[in-house]
C-alpha positions in Angstrom: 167.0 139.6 122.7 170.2 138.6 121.9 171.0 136.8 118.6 168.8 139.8 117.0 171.0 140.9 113.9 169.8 144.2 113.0 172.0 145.0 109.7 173.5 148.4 110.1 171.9 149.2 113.3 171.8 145.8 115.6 173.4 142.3 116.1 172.6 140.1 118.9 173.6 136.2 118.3 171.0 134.1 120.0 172.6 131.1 121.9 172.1 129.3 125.4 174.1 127.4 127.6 175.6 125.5 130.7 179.1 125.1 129.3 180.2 126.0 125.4 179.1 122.9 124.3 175.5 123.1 125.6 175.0 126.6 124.1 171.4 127.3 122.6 172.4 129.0 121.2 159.6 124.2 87.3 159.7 124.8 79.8 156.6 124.0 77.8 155.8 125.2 74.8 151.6 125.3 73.3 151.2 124.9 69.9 147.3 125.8 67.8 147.9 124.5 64.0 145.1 124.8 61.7 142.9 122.0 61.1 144.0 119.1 59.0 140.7 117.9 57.6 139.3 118.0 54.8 136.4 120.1 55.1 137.8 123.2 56.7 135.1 125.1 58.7 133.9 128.7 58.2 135.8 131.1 60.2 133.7 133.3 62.4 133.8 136.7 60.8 136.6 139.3 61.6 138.7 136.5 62.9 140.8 135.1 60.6 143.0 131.5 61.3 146.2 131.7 62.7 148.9 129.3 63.9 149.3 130.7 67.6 153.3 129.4 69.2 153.8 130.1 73.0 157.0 129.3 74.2 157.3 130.0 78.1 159.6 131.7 79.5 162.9 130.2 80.7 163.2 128.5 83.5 165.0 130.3 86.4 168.4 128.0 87.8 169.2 128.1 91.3 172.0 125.7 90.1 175.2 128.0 91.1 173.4 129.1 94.9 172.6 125.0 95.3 175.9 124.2 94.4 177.3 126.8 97.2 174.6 125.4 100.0 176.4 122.3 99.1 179.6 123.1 99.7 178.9 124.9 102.5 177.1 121.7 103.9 180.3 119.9 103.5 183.3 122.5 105.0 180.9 122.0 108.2 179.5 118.4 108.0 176.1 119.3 107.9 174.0 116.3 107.2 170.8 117.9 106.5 169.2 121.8 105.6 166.5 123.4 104.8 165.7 127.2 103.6 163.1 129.1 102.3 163.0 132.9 100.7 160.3 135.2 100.5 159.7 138.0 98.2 157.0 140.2 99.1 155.7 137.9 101.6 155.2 135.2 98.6 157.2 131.6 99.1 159.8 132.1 95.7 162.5 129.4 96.9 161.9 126.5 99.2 164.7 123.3 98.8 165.3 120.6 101.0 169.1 119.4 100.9 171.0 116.1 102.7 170.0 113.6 105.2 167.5 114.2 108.1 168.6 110.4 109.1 172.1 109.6 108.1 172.2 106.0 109.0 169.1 105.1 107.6 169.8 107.5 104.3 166.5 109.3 104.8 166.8 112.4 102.9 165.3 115.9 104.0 161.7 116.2 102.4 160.4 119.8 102.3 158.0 118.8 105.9 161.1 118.0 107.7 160.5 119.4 110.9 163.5 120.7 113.1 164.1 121.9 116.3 164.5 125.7 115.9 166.0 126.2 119.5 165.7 130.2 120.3 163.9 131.0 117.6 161.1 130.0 119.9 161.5 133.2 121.6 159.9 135.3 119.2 157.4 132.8 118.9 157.0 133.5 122.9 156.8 137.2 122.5 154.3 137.4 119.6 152.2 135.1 122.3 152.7 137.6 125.0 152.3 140.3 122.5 148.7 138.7 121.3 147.7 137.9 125.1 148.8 142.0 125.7 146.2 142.6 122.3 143.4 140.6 123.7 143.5 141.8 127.3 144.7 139.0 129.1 147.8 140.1 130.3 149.7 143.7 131.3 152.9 143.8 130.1 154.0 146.3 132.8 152.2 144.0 135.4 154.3 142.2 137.7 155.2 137.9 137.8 155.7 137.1 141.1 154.1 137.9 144.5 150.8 137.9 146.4 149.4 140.5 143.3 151.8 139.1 140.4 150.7 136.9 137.6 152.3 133.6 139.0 151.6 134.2 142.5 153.6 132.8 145.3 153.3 129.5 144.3 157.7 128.9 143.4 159.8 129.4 145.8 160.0 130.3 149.5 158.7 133.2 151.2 159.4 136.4 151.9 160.8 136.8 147.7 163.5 139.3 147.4 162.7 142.8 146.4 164.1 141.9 142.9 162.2 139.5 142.2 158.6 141.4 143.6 159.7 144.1 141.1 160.1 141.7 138.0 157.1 142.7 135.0 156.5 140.8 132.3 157.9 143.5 129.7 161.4 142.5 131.8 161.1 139.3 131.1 160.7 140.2 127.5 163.6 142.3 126.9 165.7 140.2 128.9 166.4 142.3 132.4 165.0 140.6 135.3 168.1 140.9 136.7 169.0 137.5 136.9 171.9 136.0 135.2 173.5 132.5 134.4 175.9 132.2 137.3 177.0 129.9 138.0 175.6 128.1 134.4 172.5 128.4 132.8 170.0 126.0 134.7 168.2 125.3 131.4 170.7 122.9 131.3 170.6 121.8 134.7 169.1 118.0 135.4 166.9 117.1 133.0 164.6 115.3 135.6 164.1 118.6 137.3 160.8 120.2 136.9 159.5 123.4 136.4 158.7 124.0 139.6 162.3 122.5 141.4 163.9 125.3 138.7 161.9 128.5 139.4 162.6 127.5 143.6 166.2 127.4 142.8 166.4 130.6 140.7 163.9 132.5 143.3 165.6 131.4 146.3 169.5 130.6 145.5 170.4 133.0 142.4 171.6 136.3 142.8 169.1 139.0 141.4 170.4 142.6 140.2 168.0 145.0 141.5 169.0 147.9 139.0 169.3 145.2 135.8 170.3 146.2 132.6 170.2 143.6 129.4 171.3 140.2 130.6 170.2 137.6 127.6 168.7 134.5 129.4 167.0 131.2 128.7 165.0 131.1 131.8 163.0 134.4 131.7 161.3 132.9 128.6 160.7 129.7 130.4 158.8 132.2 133.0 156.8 133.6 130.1 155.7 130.4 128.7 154.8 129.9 132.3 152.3 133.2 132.7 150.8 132.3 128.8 149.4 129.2 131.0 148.4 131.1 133.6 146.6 133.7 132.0 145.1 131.4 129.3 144.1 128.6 131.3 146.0 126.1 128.6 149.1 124.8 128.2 152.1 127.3 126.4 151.8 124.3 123.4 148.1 124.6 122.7 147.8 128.6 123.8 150.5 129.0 120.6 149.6 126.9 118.3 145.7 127.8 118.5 146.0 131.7 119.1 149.5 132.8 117.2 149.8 129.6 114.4 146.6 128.4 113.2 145.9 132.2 112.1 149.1 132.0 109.8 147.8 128.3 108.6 150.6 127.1 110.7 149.3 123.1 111.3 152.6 121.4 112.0 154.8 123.3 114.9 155.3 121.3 118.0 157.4 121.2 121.2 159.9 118.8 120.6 160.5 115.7 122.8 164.0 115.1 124.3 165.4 111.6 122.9 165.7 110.0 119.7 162.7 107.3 121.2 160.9 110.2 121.5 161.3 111.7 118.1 158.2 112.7 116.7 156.4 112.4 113.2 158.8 113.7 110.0 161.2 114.9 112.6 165.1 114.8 111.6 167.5 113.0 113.4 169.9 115.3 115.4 173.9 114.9 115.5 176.6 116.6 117.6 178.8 118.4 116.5 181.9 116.2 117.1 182.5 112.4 118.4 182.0 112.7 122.2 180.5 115.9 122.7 177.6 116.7 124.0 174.8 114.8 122.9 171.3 116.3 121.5 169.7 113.5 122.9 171.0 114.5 126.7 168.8 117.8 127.1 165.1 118.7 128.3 163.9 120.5 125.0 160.4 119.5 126.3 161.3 121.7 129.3 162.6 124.4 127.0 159.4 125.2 125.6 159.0 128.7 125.4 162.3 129.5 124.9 164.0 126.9 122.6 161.1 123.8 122.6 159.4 124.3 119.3 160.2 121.9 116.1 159.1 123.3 112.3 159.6 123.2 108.7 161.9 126.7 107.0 158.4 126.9 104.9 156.4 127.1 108.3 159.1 129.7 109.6 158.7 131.6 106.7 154.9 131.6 107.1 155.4 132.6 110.3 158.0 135.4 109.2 155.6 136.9 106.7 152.9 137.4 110.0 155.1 139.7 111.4 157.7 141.8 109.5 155.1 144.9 109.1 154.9 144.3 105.0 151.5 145.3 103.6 150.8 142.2 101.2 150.1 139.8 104.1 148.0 140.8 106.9 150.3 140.5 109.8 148.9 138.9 113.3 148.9 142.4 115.3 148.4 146.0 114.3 152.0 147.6 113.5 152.4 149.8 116.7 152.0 146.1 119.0 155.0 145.0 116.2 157.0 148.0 116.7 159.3 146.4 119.6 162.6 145.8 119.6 162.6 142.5 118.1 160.7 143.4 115.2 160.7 147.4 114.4 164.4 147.3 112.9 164.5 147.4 108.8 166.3 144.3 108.5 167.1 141.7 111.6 168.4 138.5 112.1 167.3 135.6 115.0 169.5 132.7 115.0 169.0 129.3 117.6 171.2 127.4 118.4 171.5 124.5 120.6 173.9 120.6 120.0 172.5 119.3 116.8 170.4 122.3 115.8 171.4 125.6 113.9 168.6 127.8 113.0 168.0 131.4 111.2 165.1 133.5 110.5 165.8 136.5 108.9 164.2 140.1 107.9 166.7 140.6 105.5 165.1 144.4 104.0 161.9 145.3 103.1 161.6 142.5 99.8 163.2 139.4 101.0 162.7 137.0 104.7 164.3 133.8 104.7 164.4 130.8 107.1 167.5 128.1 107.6 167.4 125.0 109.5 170.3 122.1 110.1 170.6 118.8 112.2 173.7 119.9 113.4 175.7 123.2 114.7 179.8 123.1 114.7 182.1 123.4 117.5 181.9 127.1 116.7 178.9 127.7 116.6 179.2 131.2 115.1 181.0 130.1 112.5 178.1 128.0 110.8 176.0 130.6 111.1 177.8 133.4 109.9 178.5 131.6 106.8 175.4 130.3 105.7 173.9 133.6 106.1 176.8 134.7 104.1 175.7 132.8 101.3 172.1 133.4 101.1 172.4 137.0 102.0 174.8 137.0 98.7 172.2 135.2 96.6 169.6 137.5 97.5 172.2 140.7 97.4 172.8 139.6 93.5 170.5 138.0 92.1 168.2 139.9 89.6 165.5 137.4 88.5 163.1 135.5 90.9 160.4 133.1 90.3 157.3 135.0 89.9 155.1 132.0 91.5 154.1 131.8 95.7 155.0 128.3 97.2 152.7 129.0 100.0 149.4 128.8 98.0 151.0 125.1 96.5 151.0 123.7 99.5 
């Protein structure tokens, strides 16, 4: 649960990593004149003719906020950005700015689809949440051994005593007990599977056995792990059948890892300087549940509007499964971040969400964040006069 921002009462900064540079971190007017023929017809009784003008309202300018977005796309070289705002769960603001292919000079089209790197976590709990709803799955019961969820199938026998006493709600809230020393193996070969991953963590990593919060990467690649399990389907189809078709969510996927692989209106992703760490040199495939997923800010902000506890939309669980510690803050803040991807989705108060997504993240990584959250959260802070229309039901 780190990278939560809870304004006034908690701030966790979502990243991951093997070294710094692989942290994953629309005016018309109507007029009615009176006929101009000759014969003029009888007016219907008690309603006499009248010249009726309606002139709409004005239209509302984003132009100052745009012209801030931009400039804060060019202080970081960010190719290309998306965000969307909500007002009382309805879509009011959804833009598209720079390049999702730079060499090509493809521009961002609002169905740009971006990897959102740990913004898939909440994406995982929700799942683990619904699963919890439905009766599939305990979130007190236990992972791993002869009666846990996963079995005995990674690693070799006898498992420690830490890792016999793991639960899924540890997993969760991040204290398994594990922790990234000596790096986060996330990162680790990108040919290594699943199974080679969970053997090394089970056998060779050290594992607290009183654990307290330890943010890591890999307990949500064990969760998207025990949504298979317990489903019977993959983590991909369990989510997007179960947790995003119910919002109207069509067009989240799990990413592949090069550019060959790239899939449909998916942006190109650049690093954050010449020579570092490529965004092409990672398993995001791997990273599923905990940093896989690619999407759209309007899908995020679909997605937002299914959780947040507001009345207008009906959200995906009853309030007391939402009332966690991800979600039962008044405002909070999940960023991702991982090399060529910056993401934020954000419960900004009760009347506004909003979603940002880039093709790029800086060298410090906290930096771009902080200060396109600075930005919108100023917008929203200031501004007295939305568009009274819902983006969503345009679509």
């Amino acid at each position: 649960m780190k990278n939560l921002v809870l304004v006034g009462c908690l701030i966790l900064l979502v990243s991951c990593s093997k070294t710094s540079e692989t942290k994953d971190t629309p005016t018309t007017q109507t007029e009615n004149p009176g006929s101009t023929t000759d014969t003029v017809p009888e007016e219907p009784e008690g309603e006499p003719v009248t010249e009726e003008e309606t002139v709409a309202e004005e239209p509302i300018s984003f132009e100052n906020f745009e012209a801030q977005i931009t400039s804060f796309m060019e202080t970081y070289q960010v190719p290309g950005l998306q965000v969307a705002i909500t007002k009382d769960e309805q879509l009011v603001y959804a833009q598209s700015f720079g390049f999702s292919d730079v060499e090509n000079q493809i521009p961002v089209a609002d169905n740009s689809l971006f990897r959102i790197a740990s913004i898939s976590k909440p994406i995982t709990f929700i799942s683990m949440l619904k699963l919890s709803e439905d009766g599939q799955v305990s979130l007190g019961g236990k992972v791993f051994g002869e009666s846990g969820i996963l079995g005995t199938e990674y690693g070799a026998l006898p498992y420690s005593p830490g890792v016999l006493d793991i639960s899924v709600n540890d997993l969760i809230e991040h204290r398994s007990g594990w922790t990234n020393d000596p790096y986060d193996i996330m990162f680790d070969d990108p040919s290594l599977s699943y199974q080679e991953l969970f053997s090394e963590m089970i056998d060779n990593r050290r594992i607290d056995e009183t654990p307290t919060y330890y943010y890591l990467n890999f307990g949500y690649a064990v969760l998207g792990r025990v949504v298979e399990k317990v489903s019977n389907v993959s983590y991909e189809a369990y989510v997007q059948e179960n947790v995003l078709a119910p919002m109207g969510i069509t067009e989240m996927k799990i990413g592949g890892n090069t550019l060959d692989e790239r899939l449909e209106n998916e942006v190109v992703y650049y690093p954050s300087t010449e020579g570092a760490f490529s965004p092409y040199d990672m398993n995001v495939t791997r990273m599923d549940a905990h940093g896989g997923w690619i999407a759209s800010a309007t899908d995020l902000a679909r997605f937002i509007v299914h959780i947040d506890r507001r009345p207008n939309v009906q959200d995906i669980l009853p309030t007391n499964r939402l009332n966690r510690p991800y979600f039962n803050f008044f405002n909070w803040v999940h960023t991702g971040s991982l090399p060529g991807t910056s993401s934020i989705m954000s419960r900004h108060n009760d009347t506004f969400n909003y979603t940002v997504l880039m093709n790029k993240r800086s060298t410090n990584y906290e930096a771009i964040l902080n200060a396109v959250q600075s930005v919108i959260n100023n917008e929203i802070d200031t501004r007295t006069k939305w568009p009274n229309v819902d983006l969503f039901e345009e679509e």
